[in-house]
N, C-alpha and C positions, 0 to 999 in steps of 0.2 A: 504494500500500500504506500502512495506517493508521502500521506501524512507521515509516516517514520522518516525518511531521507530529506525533506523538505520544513520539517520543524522541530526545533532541539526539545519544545515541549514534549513529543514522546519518546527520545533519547534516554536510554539505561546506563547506569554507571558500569562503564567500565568495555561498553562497546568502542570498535575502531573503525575509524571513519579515514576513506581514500579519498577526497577531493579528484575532479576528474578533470580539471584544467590546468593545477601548479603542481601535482601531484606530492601534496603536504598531507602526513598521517597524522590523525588527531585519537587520541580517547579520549572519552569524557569520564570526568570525573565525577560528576555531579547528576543523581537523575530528574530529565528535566518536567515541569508542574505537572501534566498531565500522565506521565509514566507511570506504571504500572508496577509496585517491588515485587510481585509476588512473577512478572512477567519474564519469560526466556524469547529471546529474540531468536528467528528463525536463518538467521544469517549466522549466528555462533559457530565458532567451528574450535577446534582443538589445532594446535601447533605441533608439528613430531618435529625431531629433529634430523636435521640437512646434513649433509654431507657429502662429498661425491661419489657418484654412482645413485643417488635418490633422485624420484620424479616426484610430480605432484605436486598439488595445491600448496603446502607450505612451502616447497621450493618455490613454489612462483611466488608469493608474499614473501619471502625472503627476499629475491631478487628486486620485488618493487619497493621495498624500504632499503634498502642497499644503496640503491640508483638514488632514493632520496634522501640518503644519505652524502650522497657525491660518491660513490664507491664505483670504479671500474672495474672491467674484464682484464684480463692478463692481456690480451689485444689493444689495452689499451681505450678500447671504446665501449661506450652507455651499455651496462650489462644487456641482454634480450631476454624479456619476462617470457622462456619459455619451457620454463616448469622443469627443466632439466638442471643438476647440479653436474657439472662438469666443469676446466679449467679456470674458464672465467669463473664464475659463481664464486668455488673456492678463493680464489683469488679476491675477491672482490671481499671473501668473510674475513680473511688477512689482513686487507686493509683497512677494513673497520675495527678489526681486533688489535691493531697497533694501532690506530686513532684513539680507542678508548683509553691505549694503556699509555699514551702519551700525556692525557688527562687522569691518568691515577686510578682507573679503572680496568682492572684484571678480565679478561672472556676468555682467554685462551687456555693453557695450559703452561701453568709454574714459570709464566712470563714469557711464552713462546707463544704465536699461532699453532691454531690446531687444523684448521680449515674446516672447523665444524661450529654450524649454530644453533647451539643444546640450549639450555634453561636459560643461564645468567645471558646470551648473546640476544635472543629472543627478550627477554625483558628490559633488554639496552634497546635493542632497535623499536621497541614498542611504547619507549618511555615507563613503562612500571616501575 
């Protein structure tokens, strides 16, 4: 229904929202006047974790917060949201994994990249 997407009134805490023009990721934190607490949203989904050799839904919402993160491909160019975890992707979890830890924040493994984005990577690129 257009009313969920179109007014933060029925917005649940804690949903994530992809803008489809600047490609900016939002959650909300807050649920908003008309929501529902008892309400499960039907776009929920669960996060597995990436790695290469993984397909699928979370690989591709990895790649699209990556890319809005500024994170490239080992090519060099704008990852391709296409649900494949291969070179680039990897590559691309590295370099967000040494941006956080430049900032004081640990994803990788005992100060190294892992090329994998398990719990702590997922709740950095999700803002949690």
């Amino acid at each position: 229904s257009p009313k969920y997407t179109e007014s933060r009134d029925y917005w649940l805490r804690g949903d994530i929202l992809c803008t489809k023009v600047t490609g900016h990721t939002v959650v909300v934190l807050t649920d908003g006047a008309k929501a529902k607490s008892d309400a499960v949203a039907t776009y929920s989904f669960k996060v597995e974790t990436v790695k290469e050799g993984r397909t699928g839904a979370s690989v591709k919402l990895c790649q699209k917060l990556l890319k809005v993160a500024g994170c490239k491909g080992k090519d060099g160019k704008v990852l391709k949201l296409d649900g494949e975890c291969g070179a680039n992707t990897v590559y691309a979890i590295n370099s967000y994994q040494e941006k956080m830890r430049k900032k004081g924040i640990e994803l990788g493994n005992k100060g190294k990249n892992d090329g994998i984005c398990g719990k702590k990577c997922w709740q950095s690129l999700l803002g949690l």
